[in-house]
PyMOL commands that place a pseudoatom at each C-alpha (Angstrom):
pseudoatom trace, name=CA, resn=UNK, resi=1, chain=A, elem=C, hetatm=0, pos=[29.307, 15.654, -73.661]
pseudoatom trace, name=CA, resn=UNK, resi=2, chain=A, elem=C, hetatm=0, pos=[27.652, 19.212, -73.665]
pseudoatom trace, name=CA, resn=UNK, resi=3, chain=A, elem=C, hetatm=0, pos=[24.041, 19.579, -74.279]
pseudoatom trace, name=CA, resn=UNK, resi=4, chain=A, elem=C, hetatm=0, pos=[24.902, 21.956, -77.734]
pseudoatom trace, name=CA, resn=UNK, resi=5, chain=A, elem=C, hetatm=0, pos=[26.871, 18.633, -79.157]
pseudoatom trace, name=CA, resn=UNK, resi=6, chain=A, elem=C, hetatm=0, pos=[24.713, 17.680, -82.366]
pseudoatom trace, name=CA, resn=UNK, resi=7, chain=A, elem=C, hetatm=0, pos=[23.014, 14.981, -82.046]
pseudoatom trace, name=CA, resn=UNK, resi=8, chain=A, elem=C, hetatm=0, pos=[22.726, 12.272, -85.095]
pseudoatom trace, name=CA, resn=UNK, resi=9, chain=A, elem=C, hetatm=0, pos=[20.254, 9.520, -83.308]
pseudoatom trace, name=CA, resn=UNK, resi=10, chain=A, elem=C, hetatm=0, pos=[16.436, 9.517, -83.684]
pseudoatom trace, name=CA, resn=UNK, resi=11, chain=A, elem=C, hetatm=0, pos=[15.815, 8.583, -80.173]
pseudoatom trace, name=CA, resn=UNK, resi=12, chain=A, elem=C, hetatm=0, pos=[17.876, 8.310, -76.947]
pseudoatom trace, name=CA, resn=UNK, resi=13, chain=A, elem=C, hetatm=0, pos=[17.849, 6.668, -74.024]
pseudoatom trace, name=CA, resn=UNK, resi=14, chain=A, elem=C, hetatm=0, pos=[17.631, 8.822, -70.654]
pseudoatom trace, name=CA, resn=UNK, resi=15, chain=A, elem=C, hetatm=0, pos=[21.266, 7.596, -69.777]
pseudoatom trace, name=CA, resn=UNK, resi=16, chain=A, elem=C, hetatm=0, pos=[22.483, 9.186, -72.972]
pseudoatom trace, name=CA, resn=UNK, resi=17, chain=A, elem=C, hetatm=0, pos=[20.041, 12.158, -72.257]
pseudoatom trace, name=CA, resn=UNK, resi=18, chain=A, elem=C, hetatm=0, pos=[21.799, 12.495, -69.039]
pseudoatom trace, name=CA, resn=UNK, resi=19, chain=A, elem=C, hetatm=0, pos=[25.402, 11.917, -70.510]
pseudoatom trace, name=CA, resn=UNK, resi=20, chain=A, elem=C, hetatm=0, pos=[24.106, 14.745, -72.899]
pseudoatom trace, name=CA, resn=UNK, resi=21, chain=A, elem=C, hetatm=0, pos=[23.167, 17.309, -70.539]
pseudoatom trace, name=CA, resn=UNK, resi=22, chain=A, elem=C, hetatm=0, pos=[24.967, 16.415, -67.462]
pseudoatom trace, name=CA, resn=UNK, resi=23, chain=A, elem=C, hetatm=0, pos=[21.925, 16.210, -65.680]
pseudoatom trace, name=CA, resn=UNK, resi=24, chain=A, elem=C, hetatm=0, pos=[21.307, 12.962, -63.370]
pseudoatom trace, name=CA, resn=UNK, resi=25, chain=A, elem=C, hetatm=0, pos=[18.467, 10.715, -64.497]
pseudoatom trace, name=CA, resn=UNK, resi=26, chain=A, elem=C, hetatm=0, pos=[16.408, 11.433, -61.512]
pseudoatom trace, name=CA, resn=UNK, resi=27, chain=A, elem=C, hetatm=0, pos=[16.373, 14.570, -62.166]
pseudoatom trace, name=CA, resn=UNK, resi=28, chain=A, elem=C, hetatm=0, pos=[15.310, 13.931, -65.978]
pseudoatom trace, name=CA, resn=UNK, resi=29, chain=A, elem=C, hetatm=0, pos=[12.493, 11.678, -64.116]
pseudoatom trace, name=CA, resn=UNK, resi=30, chain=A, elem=C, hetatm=0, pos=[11.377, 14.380, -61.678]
pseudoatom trace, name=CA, resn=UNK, resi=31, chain=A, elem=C, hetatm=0, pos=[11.181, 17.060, -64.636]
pseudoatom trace, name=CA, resn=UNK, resi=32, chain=A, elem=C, hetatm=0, pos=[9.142, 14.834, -66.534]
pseudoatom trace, name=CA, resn=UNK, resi=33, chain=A, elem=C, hetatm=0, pos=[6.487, 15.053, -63.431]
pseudoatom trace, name=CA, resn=UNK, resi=34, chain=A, elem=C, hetatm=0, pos=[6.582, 18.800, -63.033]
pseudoatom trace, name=CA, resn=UNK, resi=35, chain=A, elem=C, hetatm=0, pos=[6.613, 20.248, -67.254]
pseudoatom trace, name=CA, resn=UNK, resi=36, chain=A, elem=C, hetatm=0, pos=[3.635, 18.718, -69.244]
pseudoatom trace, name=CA, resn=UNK, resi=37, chain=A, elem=C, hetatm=0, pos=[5.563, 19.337, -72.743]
pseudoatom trace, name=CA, resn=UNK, resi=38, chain=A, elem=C, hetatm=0, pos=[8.273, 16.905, -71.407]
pseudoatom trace, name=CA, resn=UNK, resi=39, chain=A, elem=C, hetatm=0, pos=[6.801, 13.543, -72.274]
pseudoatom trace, name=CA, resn=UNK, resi=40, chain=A, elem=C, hetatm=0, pos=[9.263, 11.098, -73.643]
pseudoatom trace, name=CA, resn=UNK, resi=41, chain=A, elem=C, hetatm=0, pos=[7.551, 8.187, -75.391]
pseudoatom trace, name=CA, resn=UNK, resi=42, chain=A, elem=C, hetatm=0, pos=[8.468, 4.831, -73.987]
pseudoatom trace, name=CA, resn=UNK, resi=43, chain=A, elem=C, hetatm=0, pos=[9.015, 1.245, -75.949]
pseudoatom trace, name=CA, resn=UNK, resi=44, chain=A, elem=C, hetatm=0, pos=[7.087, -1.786, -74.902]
pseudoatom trace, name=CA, resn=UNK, resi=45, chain=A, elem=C, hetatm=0, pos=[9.864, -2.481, -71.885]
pseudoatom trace, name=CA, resn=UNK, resi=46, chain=A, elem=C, hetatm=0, pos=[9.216, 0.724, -70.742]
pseudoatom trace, name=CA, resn=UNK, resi=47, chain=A, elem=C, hetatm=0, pos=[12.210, 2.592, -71.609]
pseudoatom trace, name=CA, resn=UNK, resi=48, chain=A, elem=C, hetatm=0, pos=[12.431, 6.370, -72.230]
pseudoatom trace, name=CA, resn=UNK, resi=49, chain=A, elem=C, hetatm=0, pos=[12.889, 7.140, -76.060]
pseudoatom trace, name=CA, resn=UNK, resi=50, chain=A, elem=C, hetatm=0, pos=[14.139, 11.105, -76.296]
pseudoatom trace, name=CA, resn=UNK, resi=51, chain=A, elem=C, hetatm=0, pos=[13.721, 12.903, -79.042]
pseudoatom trace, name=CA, resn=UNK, resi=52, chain=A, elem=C, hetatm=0, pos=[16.241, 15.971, -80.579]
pseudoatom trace, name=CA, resn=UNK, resi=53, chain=A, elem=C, hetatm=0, pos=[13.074, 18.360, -79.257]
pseudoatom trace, name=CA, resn=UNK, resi=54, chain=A, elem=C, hetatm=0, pos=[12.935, 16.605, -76.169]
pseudoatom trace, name=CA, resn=UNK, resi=55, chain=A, elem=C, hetatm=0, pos=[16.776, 17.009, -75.042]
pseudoatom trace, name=CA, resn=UNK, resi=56, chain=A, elem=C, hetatm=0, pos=[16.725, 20.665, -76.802]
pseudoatom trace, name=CA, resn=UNK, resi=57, chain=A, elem=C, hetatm=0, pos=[13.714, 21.607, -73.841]
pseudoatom trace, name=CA, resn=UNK, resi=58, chain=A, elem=C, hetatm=0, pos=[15.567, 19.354, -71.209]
pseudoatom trace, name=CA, resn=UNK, resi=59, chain=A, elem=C, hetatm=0, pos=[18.320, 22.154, -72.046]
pseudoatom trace, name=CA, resn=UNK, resi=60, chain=A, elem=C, hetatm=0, pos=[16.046, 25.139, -71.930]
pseudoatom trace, name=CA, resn=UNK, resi=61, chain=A, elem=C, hetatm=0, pos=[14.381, 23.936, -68.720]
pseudoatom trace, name=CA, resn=UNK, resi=62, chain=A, elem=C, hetatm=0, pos=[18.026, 23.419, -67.472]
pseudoatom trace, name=CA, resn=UNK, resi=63, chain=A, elem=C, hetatm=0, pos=[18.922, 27.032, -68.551]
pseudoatom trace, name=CA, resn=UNK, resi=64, chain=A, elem=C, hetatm=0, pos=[16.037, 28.415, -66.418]
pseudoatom trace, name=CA, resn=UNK, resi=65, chain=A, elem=C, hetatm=0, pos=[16.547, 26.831, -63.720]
pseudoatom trace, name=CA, resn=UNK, resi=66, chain=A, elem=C, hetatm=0, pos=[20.131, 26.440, -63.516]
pseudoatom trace, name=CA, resn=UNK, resi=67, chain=A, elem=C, hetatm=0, pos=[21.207, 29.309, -64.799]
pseudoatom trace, name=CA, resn=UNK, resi=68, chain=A, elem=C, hetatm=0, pos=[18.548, 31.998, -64.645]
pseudoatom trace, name=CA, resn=UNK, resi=69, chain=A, elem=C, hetatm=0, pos=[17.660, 31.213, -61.583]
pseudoatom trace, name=CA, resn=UNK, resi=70, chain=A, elem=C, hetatm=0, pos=[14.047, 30.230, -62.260]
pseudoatom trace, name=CA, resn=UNK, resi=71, chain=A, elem=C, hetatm=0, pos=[11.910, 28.236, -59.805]
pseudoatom trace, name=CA, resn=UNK, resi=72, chain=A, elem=C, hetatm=0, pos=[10.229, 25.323, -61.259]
pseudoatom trace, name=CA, resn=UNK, resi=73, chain=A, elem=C, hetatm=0, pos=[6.864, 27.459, -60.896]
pseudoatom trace, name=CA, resn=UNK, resi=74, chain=A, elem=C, hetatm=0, pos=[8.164, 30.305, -62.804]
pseudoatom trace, name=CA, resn=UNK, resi=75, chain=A, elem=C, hetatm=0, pos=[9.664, 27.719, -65.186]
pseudoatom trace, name=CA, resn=UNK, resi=76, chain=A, elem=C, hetatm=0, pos=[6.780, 26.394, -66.056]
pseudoatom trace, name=CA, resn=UNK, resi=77, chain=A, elem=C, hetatm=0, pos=[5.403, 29.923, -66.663]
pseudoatom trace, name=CA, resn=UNK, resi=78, chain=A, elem=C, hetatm=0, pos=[8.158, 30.940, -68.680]
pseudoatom trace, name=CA, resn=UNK, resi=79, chain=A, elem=C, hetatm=0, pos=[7.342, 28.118, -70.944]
pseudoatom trace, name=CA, resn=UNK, resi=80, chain=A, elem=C, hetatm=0, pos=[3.251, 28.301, -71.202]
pseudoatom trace, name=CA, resn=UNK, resi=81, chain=A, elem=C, hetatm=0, pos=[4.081, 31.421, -72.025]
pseudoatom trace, name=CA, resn=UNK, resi=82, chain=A, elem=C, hetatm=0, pos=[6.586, 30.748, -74.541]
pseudoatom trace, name=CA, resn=UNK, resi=83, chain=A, elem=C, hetatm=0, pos=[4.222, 28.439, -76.399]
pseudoatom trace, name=CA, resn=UNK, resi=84, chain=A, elem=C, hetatm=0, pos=[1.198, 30.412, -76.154]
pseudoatom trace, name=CA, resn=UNK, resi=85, chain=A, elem=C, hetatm=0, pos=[3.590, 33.283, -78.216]
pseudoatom trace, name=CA, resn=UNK, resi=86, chain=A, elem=C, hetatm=0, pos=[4.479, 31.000, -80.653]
pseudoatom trace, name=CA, resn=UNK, resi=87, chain=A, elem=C, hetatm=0, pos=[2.055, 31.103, -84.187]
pseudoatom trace, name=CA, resn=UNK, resi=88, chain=A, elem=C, hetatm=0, pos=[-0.685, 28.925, -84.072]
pseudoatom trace, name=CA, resn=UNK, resi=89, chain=A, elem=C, hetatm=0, pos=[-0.599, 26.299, -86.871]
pseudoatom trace, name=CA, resn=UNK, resi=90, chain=A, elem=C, hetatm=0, pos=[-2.179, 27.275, -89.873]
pseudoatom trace, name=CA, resn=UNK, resi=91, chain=A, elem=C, hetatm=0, pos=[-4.685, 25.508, -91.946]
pseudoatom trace, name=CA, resn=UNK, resi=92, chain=A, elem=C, hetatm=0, pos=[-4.661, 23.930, -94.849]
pseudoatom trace, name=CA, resn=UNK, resi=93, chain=A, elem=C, hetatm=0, pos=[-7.557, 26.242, -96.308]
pseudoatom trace, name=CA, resn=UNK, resi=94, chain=A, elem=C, hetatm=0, pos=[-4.795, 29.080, -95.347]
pseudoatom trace, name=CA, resn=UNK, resi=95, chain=A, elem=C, hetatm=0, pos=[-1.898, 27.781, -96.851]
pseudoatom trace, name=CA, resn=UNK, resi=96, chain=A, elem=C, hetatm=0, pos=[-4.078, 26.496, -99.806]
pseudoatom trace, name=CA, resn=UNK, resi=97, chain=A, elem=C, hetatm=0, pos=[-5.385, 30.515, -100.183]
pseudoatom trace, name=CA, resn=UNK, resi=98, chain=A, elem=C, hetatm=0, pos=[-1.585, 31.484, -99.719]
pseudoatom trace, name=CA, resn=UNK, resi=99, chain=A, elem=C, hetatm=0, pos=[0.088, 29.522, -102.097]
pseudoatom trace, name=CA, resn=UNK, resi=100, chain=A, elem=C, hetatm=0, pos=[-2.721, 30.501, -104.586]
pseudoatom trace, name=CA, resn=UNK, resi=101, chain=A, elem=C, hetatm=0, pos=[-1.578, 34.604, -104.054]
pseudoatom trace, name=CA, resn=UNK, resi=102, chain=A, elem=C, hetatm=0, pos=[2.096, 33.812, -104.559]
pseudoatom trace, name=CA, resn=UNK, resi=103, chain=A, elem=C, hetatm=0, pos=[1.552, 31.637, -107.653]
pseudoatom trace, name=CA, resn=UNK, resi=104, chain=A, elem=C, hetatm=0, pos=[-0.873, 34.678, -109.064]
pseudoatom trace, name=CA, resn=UNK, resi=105, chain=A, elem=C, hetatm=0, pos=[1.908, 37.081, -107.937]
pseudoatom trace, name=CA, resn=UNK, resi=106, chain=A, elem=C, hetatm=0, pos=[4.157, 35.136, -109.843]
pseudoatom trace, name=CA, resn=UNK, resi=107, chain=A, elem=C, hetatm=0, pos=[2.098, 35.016, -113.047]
pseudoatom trace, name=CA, resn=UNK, resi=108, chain=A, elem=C, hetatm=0, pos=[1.885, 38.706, -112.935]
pseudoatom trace, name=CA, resn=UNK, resi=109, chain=A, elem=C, hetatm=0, pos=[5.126, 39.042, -112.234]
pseudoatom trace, name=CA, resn=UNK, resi=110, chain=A, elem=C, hetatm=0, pos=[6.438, 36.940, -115.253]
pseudoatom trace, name=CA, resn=UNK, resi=111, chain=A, elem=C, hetatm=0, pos=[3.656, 39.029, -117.833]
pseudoatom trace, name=CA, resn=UNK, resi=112, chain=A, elem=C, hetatm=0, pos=[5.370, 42.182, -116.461]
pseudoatom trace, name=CA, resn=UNK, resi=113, chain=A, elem=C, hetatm=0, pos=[8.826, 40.958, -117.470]
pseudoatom trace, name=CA, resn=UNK, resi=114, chain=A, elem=C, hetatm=0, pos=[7.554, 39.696, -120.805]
pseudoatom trace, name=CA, resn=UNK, resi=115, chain=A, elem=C, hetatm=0, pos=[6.413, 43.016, -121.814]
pseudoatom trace, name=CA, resn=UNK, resi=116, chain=A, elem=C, hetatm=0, pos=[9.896, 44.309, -120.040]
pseudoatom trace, name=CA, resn=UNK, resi=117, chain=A, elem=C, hetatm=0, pos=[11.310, 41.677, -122.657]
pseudoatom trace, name=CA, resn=UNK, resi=118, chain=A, elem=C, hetatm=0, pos=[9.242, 42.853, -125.811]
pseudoatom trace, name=CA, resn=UNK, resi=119, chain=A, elem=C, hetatm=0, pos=[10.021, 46.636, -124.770]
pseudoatom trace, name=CA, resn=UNK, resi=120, chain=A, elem=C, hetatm=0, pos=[13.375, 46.102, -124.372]
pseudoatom trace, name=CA, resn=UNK, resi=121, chain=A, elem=C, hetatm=0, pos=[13.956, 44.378, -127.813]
pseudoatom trace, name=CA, resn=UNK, resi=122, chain=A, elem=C, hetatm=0, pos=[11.899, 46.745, -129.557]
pseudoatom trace, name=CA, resn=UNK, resi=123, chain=A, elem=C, hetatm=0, pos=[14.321, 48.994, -128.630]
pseudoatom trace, name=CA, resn=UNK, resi=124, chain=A, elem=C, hetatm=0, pos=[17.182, 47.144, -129.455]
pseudoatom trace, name=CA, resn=UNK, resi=125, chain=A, elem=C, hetatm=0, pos=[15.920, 47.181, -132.831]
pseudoatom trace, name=CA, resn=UNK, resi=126, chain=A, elem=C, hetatm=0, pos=[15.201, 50.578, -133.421]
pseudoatom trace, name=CA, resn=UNK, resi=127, chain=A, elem=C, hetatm=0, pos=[19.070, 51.035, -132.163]
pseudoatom trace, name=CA, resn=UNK, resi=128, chain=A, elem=C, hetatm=0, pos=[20.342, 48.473, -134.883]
pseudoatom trace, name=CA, resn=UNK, resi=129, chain=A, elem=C, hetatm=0, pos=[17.766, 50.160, -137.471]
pseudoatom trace, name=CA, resn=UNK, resi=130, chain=A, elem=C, hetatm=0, pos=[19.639, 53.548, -136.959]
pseudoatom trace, name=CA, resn=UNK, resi=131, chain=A, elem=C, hetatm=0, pos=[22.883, 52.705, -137.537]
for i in range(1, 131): cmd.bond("trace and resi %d" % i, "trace and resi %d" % (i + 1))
show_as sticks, trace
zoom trace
Protein backbone atom coordinates (compact mmCIF):
# COMPACT_ATOMS: atom_id res chain seq x y z
CA UNK A 1 0.00 0.00 0.00
CA UNK A 2 1.38 3.64 -0.51
CA UNK A 3 0.95 6.17 2.13
CA UNK A 4 -1.31 8.58 -0.60
CA UNK A 5 -3.91 5.40 -0.79
CA UNK A 6 -7.24 6.93 0.77
CA UNK A 7 -8.00 5.75 3.65
CA UNK A 8 -11.86 4.83 4.63
CA UNK A 9 -11.29 3.59 8.50
CA UNK A 10 -11.64 5.89 11.56
CA UNK A 11 -8.77 4.41 13.34
CA UNK A 12 -5.91 2.00 12.51
CA UNK A 13 -3.85 -0.16 14.05
CA UNK A 14 0.09 0.53 13.85
CA UNK A 15 0.43 -2.75 11.70
CA UNK A 16 -1.89 -1.23 9.15
CA UNK A 17 -0.08 2.19 9.76
CA UNK A 18 3.01 0.42 8.86
CA UNK A 19 1.44 -1.61 5.87
CA UNK A 20 0.34 2.03 4.92
CA UNK A 21 3.51 3.76 4.87
CA UNK A 22 6.00 1.08 4.55
CA UNK A 23 7.55 2.09 7.55
CA UNK A 24 8.42 -0.76 10.28
CA UNK A 25 6.50 -0.48 13.54
CA UNK A 26 9.53 0.29 15.52
CA UNK A 27 10.14 2.89 13.76
CA UNK A 28 6.38 4.23 14.12
CA UNK A 29 7.22 3.53 18.03
CA UNK A 30 10.51 5.44 18.07
CA UNK A 31 8.83 8.52 16.17
CA UNK A 32 6.21 8.61 18.59
CA UNK A 33 9.15 9.30 21.35
CA UNK A 34 10.97 11.95 19.39
CA UNK A 35 7.65 14.38 17.66
CA UNK A 36 5.21 15.55 20.47
CA UNK A 37 2.23 16.03 17.78
CA UNK A 38 2.52 12.22 17.13
CA UNK A 39 0.42 10.79 19.91
CA UNK A 40 -1.79 7.97 18.86
CA UNK A 41 -4.54 7.30 21.40
CA UNK A 42 -4.55 3.79 22.73
CA UNK A 43 -7.75 1.39 23.72
CA UNK A 44 -7.97 -0.14 27.13
CA UNK A 45 -5.46 -3.21 25.88
CA UNK A 46 -3.16 -0.78 24.99
CA UNK A 47 -3.22 -0.80 21.36
CA UNK A 48 -2.32 2.14 19.05
CA UNK A 49 -5.55 3.68 17.42
CA UNK A 50 -4.23 6.04 14.26
CA UNK A 51 -6.06 8.52 13.05
CA UNK A 52 -6.27 9.89 9.02
CA UNK A 53 -4.13 13.09 10.67
CA UNK A 54 -1.97 10.85 12.39
CA UNK A 55 -0.77 8.61 9.27
CA UNK A 56 -0.97 11.97 7.01
CA UNK A 57 2.12 13.46 9.65
CA UNK A 58 3.67 9.85 9.89
CA UNK A 59 4.00 10.67 5.98
CA UNK A 60 5.26 14.19 6.30
CA UNK A 61 7.75 13.21 9.02
CA UNK A 62 8.70 10.34 6.57
CA UNK A 63 9.12 12.91 3.70
CA UNK A 64 11.61 14.92 5.82
CA UNK A 65 13.48 12.57 6.84
CA UNK A 66 13.52 10.17 4.14
CA UNK A 67 13.46 12.13 1.47
CA UNK A 68 14.64 15.64 2.28
CA UNK A 69 17.16 14.57 4.10
CA UNK A 70 16.15 16.10 7.43
CA UNK A 71 17.63 15.03 10.78
CA UNK A 72 15.15 14.25 13.37
CA UNK A 73 16.31 17.67 15.09
CA UNK A 74 15.66 19.69 12.11
CA UNK A 75 12.47 17.64 11.70
CA UNK A 76 11.14 18.55 14.57
CA UNK A 77 11.95 22.20 13.71
CA UNK A 78 10.50 22.05 10.47
CA UNK A 79 7.31 21.10 12.11
CA UNK A 80 7.14 23.65 15.32
CA UNK A 81 7.60 25.80 12.82
CA UNK A 82 5.02 24.66 10.55
CA UNK A 83 2.41 24.86 13.29
CA UNK A 84 3.39 28.00 14.79
CA UNK A 85 2.62 29.46 10.86
CA UNK A 86 -0.52 28.00 10.78
CA UNK A 87 -3.74 30.59 11.93
CA UNK A 88 -4.48 30.47 15.35
CA UNK A 89 -8.08 29.32 16.03
CA UNK A 90 -10.47 31.92 16.15
CA UNK A 91 -13.07 32.67 18.67
CA UNK A 92 -16.36 32.39 18.83
CA UNK A 93 -16.81 36.25 19.67
CA UNK A 94 -14.82 36.52 16.13
CA UNK A 95 -16.70 34.36 14.10
CA UNK A 96 -19.93 35.58 15.90
CA UNK A 97 -18.71 39.49 14.78
CA UNK A 98 -17.90 37.90 11.26
CA UNK A 99 -20.85 36.22 10.38
CA UNK A 100 -22.77 39.36 11.62
CA UNK A 101 -20.68 41.64 8.65
CA UNK A 102 -21.45 39.11 5.93
CA UNK A 103 -25.15 38.76 6.83
CA UNK A 104 -25.27 42.89 6.91
CA UNK A 105 -23.29 42.77 3.62
CA UNK A 106 -25.80 40.62 2.36
CA UNK A 107 -28.80 42.73 3.40
CA UNK A 108 -27.26 45.61 1.67
CA UNK A 109 -26.48 43.79 -1.02
CA UNK A 110 -30.08 42.41 -1.66
CA UNK A 111 -31.64 46.40 -1.05
CA UNK A 112 -29.15 47.37 -3.81
CA UNK A 113 -30.55 44.80 -6.23
CA UNK A 114 -34.12 45.63 -5.27
CA UNK A 115 -33.76 49.12 -6.30
CA UNK A 116 -31.61 47.54 -9.44
CA UNK A 117 -35.04 45.58 -9.81
CA UNK A 118 -37.50 48.65 -9.43
CA UNK A 119 -35.06 50.74 -11.82
CA UNK A 120 -34.90 48.30 -14.21
CA UNK A 121 -38.74 47.76 -14.55
CA UNK A 122 -39.43 51.28 -14.49
CA UNK A 123 -37.69 51.31 -17.45
CA UNK A 124 -39.17 48.54 -19.01
CA UNK A 125 -42.27 50.36 -18.75
CA UNK A 126 -41.49 53.53 -20.08
CA UNK A 127 -40.15 51.27 -23.21
CA UNK A 128 -43.65 49.47 -23.52
CA UNK A 129 -45.38 53.04 -22.87
CA UNK A 130 -43.59 54.38 -26.07
CA UNK A 131 -44.44 52.07 -28.42
Amino acid sequence: MQANKEVKKLYYSIGEVSEITGLKQYVLRYWESEFSQLNPSKNSAGNRNYRNTDIDLISEIKELLYDRRFTIKGAKQHLKDKGKQSSSPISHDQVKTIKEKVIKLTAADLKTLKRIKTGLEDLLQLVDNLK
